[in-house]
PADO-111881 format. One record per residue (C-alpha): residue in three letters; y, x, z. Coordinates in nm, 2 decimals, m for minus. Layout:
N
<Ala; <Y; X; Z>>,
...
REM end
This chain:
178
<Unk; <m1.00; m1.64; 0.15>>,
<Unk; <m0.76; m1.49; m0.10>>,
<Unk; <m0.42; m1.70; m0.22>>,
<Unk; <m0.24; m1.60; m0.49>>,
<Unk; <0.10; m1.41; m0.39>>,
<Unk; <0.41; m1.46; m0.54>>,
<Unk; <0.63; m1.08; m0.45>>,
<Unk; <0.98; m1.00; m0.55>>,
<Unk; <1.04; m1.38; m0.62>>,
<Unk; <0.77; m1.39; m0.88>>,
<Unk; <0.83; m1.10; m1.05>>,
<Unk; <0.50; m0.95; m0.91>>,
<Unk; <0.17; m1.18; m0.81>>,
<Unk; <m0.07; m1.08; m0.64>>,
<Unk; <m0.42; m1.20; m0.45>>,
<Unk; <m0.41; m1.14; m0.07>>,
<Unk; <m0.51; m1.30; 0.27>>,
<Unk; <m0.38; m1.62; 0.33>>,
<Unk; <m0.30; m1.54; 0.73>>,
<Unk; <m0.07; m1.28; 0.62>>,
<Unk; <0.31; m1.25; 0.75>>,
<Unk; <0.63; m1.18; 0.59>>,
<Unk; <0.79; m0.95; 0.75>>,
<Unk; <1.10; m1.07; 0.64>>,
<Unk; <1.04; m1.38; 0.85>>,
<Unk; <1.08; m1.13; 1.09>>,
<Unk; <1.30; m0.84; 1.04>>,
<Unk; <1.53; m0.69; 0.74>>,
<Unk; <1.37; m0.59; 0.48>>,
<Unk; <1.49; m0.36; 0.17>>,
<Unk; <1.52; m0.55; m0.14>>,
<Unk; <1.27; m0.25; m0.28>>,
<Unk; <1.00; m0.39; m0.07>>,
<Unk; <0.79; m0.60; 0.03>>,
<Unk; <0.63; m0.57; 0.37>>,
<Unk; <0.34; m0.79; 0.53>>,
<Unk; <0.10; m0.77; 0.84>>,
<Unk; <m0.20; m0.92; 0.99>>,
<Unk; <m0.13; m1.19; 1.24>>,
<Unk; <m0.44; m1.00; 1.47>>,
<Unk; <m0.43; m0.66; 1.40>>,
<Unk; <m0.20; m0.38; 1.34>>,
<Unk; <m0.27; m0.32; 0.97>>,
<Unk; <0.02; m0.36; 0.74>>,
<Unk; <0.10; m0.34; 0.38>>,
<Unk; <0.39; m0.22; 0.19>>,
<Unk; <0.46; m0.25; m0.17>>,
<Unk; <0.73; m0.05; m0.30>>,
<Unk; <0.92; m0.01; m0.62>>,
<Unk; <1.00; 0.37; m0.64>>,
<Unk; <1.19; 0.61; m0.89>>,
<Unk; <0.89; 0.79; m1.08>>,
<Unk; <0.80; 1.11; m0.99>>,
<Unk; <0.78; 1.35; m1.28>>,
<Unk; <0.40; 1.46; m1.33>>,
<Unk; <0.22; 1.40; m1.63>>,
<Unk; <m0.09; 1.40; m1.44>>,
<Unk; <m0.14; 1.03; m1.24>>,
<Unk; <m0.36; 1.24; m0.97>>,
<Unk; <m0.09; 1.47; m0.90>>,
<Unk; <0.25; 1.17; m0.90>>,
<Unk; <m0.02; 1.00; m0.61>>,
<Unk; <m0.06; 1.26; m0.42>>,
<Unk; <0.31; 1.33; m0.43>>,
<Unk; <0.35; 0.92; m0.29>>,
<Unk; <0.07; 1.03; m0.05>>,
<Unk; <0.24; 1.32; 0.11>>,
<Unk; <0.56; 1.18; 0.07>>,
<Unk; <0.41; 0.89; 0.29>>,
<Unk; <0.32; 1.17; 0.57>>,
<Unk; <0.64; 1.32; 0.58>>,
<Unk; <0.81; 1.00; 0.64>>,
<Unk; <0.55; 0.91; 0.90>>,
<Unk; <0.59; 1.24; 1.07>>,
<Unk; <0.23; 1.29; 1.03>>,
<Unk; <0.05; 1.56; 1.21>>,
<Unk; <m0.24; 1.62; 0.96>>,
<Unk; <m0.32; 1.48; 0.66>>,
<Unk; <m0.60; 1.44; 0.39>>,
<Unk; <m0.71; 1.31; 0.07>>,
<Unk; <m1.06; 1.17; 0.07>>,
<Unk; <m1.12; 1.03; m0.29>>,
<Unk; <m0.84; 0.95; m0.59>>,
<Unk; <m0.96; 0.67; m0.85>>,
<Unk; <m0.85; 0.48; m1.16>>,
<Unk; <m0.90; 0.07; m1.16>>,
<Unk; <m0.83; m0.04; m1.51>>,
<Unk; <m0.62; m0.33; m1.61>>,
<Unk; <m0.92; m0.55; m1.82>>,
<Unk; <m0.69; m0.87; m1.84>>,
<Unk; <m0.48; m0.77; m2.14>>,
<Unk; <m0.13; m0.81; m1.97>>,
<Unk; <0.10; m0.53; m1.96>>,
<Unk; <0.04; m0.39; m1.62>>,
<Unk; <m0.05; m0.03; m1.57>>,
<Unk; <m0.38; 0.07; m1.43>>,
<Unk; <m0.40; 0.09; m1.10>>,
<Unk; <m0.45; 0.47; m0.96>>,
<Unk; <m0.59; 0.45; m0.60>>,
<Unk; <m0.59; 0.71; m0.34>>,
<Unk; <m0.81; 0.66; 0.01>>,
<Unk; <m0.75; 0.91; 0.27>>,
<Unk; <m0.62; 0.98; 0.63>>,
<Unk; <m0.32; 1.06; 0.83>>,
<Unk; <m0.25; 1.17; 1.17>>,
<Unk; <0.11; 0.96; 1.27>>,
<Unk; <0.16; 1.00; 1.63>>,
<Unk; <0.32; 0.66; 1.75>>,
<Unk; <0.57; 0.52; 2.03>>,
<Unk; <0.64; 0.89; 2.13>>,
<Unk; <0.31; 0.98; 2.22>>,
<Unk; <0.16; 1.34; 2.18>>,
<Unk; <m0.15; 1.21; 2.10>>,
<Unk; <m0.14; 1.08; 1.71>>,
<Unk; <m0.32; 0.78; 1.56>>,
<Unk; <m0.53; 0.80; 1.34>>,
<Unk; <m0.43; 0.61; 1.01>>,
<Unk; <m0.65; 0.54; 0.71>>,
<Unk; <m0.41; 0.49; 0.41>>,
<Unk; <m0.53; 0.30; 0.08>>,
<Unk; <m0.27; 0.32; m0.16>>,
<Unk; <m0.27; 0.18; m0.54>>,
<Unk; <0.02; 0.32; m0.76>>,
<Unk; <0.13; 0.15; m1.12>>,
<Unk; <0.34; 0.36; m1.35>>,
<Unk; <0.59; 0.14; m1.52>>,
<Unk; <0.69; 0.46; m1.75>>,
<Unk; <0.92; 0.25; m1.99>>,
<Unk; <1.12; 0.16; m1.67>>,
<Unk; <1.09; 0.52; m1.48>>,
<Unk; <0.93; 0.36; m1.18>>,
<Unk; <0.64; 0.37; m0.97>>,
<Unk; <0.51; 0.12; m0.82>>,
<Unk; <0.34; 0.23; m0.48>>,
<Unk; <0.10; m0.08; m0.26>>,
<Unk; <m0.02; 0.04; 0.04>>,
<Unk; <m0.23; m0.01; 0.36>>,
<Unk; <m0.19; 0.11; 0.67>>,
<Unk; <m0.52; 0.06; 0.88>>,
<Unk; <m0.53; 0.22; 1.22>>,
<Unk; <m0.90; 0.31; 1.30>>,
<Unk; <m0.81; 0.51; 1.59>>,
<Unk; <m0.49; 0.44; 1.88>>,
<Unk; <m0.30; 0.57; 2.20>>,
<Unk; <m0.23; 0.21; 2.26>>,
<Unk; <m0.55; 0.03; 2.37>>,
<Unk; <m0.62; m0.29; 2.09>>,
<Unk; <m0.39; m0.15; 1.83>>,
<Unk; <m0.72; 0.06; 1.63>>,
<Unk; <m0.90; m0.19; 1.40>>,
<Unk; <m1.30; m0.21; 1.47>>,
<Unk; <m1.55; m0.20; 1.17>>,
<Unk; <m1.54; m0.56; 1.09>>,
<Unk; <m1.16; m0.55; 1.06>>,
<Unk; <m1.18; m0.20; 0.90>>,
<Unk; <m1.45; m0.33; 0.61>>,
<Unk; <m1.23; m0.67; 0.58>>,
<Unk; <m0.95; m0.45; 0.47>>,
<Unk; <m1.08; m0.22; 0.22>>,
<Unk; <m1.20; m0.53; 0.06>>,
<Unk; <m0.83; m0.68; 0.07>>,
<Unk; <m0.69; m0.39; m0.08>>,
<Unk; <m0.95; m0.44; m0.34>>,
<Unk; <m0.85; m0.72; m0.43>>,
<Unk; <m0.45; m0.67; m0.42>>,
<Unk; <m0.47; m0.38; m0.65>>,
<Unk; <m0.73; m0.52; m0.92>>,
<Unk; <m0.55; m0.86; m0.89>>,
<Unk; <m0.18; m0.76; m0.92>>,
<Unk; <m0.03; m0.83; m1.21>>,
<Unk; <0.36; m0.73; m1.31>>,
<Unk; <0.50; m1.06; m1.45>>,
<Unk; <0.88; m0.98; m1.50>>,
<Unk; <0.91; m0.62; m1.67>>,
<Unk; <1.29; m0.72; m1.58>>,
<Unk; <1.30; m0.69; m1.20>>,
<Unk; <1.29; m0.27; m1.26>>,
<Unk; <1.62; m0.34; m1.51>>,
REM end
């Protein structure tokens, strides 16, 4: 079941889970994100408001977020597995939404062994504001820790949530990137 989310005080809306938490309930947050999690699993989701990256090709500013992602996650390995365009049908203002699947290596908890990470990222470029706006999903699939890897059920459930967030969001307040 899918709620409509109000992110960045309503600036941004959005259709996600309804279990999900706010990691600000939790822990500081930077006022550049927004950060939530699944109440039984380890996935998580970040969405980010981000200086643009200069490319004139959308492919090439995503992969730039994507490797920029494994960089800051110390990833071992990483790989692109498809990069796709969801168009915005609904008449508003938002950008389309280019979306990137693929797969990162992050090891965890000082461990030598790395998880395995499948990332689904969306990214909206607001050019009349120079920013990028990057949503993604982090979805474990394979873990050190015992429990912490989603199973398929869990792993199906959130390809269809990111669906969903990234066809859904809508930018409602051009003014929060002022």
């Amino acid at each position: 079941m899918y709620i409509q989310r109000d992110l960045f005080g309503g600036a941004i809306t959005a259709q996600t889970a309804s279990d999900l938490v706010d990691a600000s309930d939790l822990r500081q947050v930077p006022d550049t994100q927004e950060v939530f999690m699944y109440p039984h699993s380890t996935i998580s989701i970040i969405v980010e408001i981000l200086q643009r990256v200069e490319s004139s090709h959308n492919d090439d500013a995503i992969r730039f977020h994507f490797e920029s992602l494994a960089h800051d996650n110390s990833a071992q390995s990483s790989h692109i597995e498809s990069i796709s365009v969801i168009p915005n049908e609904r008449g508003d203002q938002t950008p389309p939404a280019i979306v990137l699947h693929g797969e990162q290596d992050v090891p965890k908890f000082n461990h030598t062994q790395p998880d395995k990470v499948k990332i689904f990222m969306a990214l909206y470029r607001v050019e009349s504001k120079g920013i990028d706006l990057v949503v993604t999903f982090n979805v474990p699939i394979e873990a050190v820790d015992q429990g912490a890897a989603v199973n398929s059920k869990e792993f199906e459930q959130a390809q269809k949530d990111f669906m969903a967030f990234s066809s859904s969001l809508i930018i409602e307040d051009f003014g929060l990137f002022a």
